[in-house]
C-alpha positions as CSV (number, residue, x, y, z in Angstrom):
1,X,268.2,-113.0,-163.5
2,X,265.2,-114.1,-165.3
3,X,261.9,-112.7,-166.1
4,X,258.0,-114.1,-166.1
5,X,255.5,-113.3,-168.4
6,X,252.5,-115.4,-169.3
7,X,251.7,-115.9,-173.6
8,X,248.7,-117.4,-174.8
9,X,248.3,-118.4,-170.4
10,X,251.3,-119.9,-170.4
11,X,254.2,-118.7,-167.9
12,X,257.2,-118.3,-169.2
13,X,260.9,-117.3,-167.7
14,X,262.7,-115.2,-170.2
15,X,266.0,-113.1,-170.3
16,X,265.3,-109.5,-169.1
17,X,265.3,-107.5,-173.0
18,X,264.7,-110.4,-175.2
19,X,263.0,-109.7,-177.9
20,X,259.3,-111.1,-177.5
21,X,259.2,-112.9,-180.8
22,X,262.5,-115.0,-180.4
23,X,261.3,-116.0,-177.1
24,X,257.4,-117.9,-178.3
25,X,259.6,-119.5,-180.5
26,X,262.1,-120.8,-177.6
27,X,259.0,-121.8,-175.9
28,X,257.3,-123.5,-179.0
29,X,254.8,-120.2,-180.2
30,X,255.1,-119.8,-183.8
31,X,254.7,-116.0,-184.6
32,X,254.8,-115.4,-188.1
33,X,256.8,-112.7,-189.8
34,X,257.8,-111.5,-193.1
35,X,260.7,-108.7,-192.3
36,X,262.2,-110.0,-189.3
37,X,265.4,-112.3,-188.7
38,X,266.7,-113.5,-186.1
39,X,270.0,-111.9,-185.0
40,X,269.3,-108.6,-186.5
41,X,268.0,-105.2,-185.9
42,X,264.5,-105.3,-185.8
43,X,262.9,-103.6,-189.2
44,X,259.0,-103.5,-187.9
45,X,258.4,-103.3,-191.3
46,X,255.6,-106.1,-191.9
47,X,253.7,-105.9,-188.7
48,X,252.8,-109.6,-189.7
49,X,254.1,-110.5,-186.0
50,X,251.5,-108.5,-184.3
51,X,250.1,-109.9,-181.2
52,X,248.6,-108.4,-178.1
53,X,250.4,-107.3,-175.8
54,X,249.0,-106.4,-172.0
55,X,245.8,-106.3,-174.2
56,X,247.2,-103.6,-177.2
57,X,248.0,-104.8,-180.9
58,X,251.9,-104.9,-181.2
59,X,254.3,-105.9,-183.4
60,X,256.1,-108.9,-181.5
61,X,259.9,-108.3,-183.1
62,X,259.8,-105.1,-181.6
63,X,258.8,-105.5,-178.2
64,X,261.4,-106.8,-175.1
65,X,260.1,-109.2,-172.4
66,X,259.0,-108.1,-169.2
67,X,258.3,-109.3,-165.6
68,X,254.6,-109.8,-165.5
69,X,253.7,-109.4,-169.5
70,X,250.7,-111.0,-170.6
71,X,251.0,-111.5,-174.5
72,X,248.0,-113.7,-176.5
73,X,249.1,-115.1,-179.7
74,X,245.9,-117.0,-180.1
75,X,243.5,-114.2,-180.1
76,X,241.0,-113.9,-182.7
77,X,241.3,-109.8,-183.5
78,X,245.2,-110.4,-183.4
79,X,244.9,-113.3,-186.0
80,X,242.6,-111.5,-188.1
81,X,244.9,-108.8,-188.3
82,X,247.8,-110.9,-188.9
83,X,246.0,-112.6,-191.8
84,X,244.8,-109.4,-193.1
85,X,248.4,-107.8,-193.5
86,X,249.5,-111.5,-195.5
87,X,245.9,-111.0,-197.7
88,X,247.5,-107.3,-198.4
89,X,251.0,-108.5,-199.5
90,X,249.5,-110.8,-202.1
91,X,247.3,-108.1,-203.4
92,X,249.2,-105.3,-203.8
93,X,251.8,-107.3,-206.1
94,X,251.8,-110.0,-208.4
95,X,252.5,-113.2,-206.8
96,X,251.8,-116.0,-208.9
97,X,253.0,-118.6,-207.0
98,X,253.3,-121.7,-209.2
99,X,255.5,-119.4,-212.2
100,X,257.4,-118.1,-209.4
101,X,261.1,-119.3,-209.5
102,X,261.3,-119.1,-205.4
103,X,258.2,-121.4,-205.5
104,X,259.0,-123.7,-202.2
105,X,261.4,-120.9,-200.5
106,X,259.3,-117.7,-200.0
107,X,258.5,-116.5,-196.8
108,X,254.9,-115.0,-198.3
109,X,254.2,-118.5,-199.5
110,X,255.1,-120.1,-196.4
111,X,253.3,-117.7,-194.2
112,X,250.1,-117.8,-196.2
113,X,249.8,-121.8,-196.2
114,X,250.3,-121.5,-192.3
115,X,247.8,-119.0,-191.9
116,X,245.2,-121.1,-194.0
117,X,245.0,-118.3,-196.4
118,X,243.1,-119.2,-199.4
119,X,242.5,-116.1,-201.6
120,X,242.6,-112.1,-200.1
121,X,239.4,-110.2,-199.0
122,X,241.0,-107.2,-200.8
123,X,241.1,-106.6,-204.5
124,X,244.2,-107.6,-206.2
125,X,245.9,-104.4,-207.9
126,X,248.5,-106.6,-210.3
127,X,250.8,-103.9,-210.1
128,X,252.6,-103.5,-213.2
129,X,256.3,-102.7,-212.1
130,X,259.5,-102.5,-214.1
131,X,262.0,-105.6,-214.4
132,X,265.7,-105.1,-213.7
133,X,268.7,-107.1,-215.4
134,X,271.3,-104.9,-215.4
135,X,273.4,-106.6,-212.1
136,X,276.1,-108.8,-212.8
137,X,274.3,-111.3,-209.9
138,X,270.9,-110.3,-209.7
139,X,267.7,-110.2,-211.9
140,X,264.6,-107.4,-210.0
141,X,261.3,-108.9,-210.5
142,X,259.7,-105.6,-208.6
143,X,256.5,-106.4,-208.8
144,X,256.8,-109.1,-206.2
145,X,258.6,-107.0,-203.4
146,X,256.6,-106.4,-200.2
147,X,258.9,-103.7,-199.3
148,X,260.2,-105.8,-196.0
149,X,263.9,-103.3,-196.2
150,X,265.9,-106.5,-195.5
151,X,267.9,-105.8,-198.8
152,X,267.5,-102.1,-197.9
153,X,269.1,-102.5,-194.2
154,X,270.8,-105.3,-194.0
155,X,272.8,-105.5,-197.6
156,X,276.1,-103.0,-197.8
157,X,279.1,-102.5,-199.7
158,X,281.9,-104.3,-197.8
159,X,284.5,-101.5,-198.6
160,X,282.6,-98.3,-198.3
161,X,279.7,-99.3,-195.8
162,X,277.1,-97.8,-198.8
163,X,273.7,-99.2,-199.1
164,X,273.0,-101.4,-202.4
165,X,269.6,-101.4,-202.0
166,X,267.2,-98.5,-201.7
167,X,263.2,-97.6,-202.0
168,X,262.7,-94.9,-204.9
169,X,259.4,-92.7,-204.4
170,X,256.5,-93.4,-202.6
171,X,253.0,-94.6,-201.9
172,X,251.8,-96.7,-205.0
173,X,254.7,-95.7,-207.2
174,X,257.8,-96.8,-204.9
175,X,260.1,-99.3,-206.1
176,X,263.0,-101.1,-205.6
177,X,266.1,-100.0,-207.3
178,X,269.6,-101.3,-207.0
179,X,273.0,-99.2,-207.0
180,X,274.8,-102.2,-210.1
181,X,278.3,-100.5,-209.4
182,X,278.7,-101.6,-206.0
183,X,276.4,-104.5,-206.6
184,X,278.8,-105.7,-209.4
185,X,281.6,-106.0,-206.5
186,X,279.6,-108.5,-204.8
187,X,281.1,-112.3,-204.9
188,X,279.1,-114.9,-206.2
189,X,278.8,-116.6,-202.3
190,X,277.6,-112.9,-201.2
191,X,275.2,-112.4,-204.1
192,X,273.0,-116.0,-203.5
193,X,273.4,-114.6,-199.7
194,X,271.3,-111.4,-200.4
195,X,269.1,-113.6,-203.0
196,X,268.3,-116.1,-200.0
197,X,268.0,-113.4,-197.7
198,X,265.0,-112.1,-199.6
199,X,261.7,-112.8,-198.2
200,X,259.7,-113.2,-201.8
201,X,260.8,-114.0,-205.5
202,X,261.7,-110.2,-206.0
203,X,265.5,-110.5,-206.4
204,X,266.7,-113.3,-208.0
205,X,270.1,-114.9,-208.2
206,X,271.1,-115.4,-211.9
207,X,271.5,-118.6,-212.9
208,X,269.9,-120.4,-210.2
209,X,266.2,-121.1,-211.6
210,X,263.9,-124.0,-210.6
211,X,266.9,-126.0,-209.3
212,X,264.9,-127.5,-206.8
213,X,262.5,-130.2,-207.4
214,X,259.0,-130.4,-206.5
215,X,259.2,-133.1,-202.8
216,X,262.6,-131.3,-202.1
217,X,261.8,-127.6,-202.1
218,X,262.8,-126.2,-198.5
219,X,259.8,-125.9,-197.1
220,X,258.4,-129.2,-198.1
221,X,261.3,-130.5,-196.0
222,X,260.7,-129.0,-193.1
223,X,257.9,-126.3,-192.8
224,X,258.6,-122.4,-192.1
225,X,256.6,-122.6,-188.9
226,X,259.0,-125.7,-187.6
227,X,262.5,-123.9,-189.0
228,X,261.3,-120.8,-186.8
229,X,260.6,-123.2,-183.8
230,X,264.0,-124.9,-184.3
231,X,265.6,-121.6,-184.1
232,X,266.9,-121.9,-188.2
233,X,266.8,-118.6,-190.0
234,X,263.8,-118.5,-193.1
């Protein structure tokens, strides 16, 4: 049995439960999103997917389809707010994009060039954040985490069920911080897994730099917005 709702005007017949973002995209609405992946637990981390919803702001991985839901996508407070969140990302870190090794594969990157974001309205804070080396697998480069909690949720120890990731303090001063014991039992396939799986250039797989060359990088092939609408992970 299907449902109706209507986004952006347009009716659409859904699955009863789906989740509101997957469904745009099955119906060719890009919703942007800098936490969320398809085929797991919803974080509602970013809020970068927040639409309106029977006329409230709402975060669109977190909401299931309805009968009779009316969702707008192309609403100007909804894509001011949208914009504002990716405007607060790049200032509250340090996201030089052309030094970036994951120049060409981060989400942020991706995300601001569809949004048409030029520079932020907010100040930039250039937070000043610790590197980490000591992982077998991984280099930190904290000062470009946004905080999403992919590595956080999503990346256990395959024997013990343990996190790997975690957040350390709050507010201005929380970072990310990595348990190396149990990340040191990772294989190499598993490490570049959780290095891909990352949404910025804050973990980085060592060894694997600028391996991909300006024309090839993975969203010059095929843009973020287009992977999303052909149902691709980021």
């Amino acid at each position: 049995m299907s449902v109706y709702l209507t986004i952006d005007g347009k009716t659409i017949e859904a699955a009863p439960g789906a989740t509101l973002i997957d469904v745009a995209a099955d119906n060719g609405v890009y919703i942007p999103s800098l936490c969320y992946m398809r085929g797991k637990p919803c974080l509602g981390t970013c809020r970068v997917c927040s639409v309106k919803v029977n006329g409230n702001l709402m975060a669109a991985c977190t909401v299931k389809v309805a009968a009779g839901m009316e969702v707008a996508v192309d609403d100007a407070e909804a894509a001011d707010f949208r914009n504002a969140l990716v405007e607060i990302n790049f200032s509250e870190g340090n996201h030089n994009c052309p030094s970036c090794e994951k120049s060409g594969r981060c989400e942020l990157q991706a995300v601001g060039y569809e949004l048409g974001m030029v520079a932020s309205r907010f100040p930039y804070r250039f937070a000043k954040r610790s590197r980490e080396d000591a992982a077998r697998h991984f280099f930190l480069e904290r000062d470009r985490c946004i905080f999403c909690q992919r590595c956080v949720e999503f990346v256990r120890d395959e024997e013990t069920g343990r996190k790997i990731f975690s957040i350390d303090a709050r507010g201005w001063k929380a970072e990310i911080v990595i348990d190396v014991a149990l990340a040191d039992r990772m294989t190499g396939e598993r490490a570049a897994e959780v290095a891909e799986m990352c949404p910025v250039g804050c973990i980085i797989e060592k060894g694997r730099g600028y391996d991909d060359p300006i024309g090839k990088r993975k969203y010059e092939i095929k843009s973020l917005r287009q992977r999303v609408l052909d149902g691709e992970t980021a």
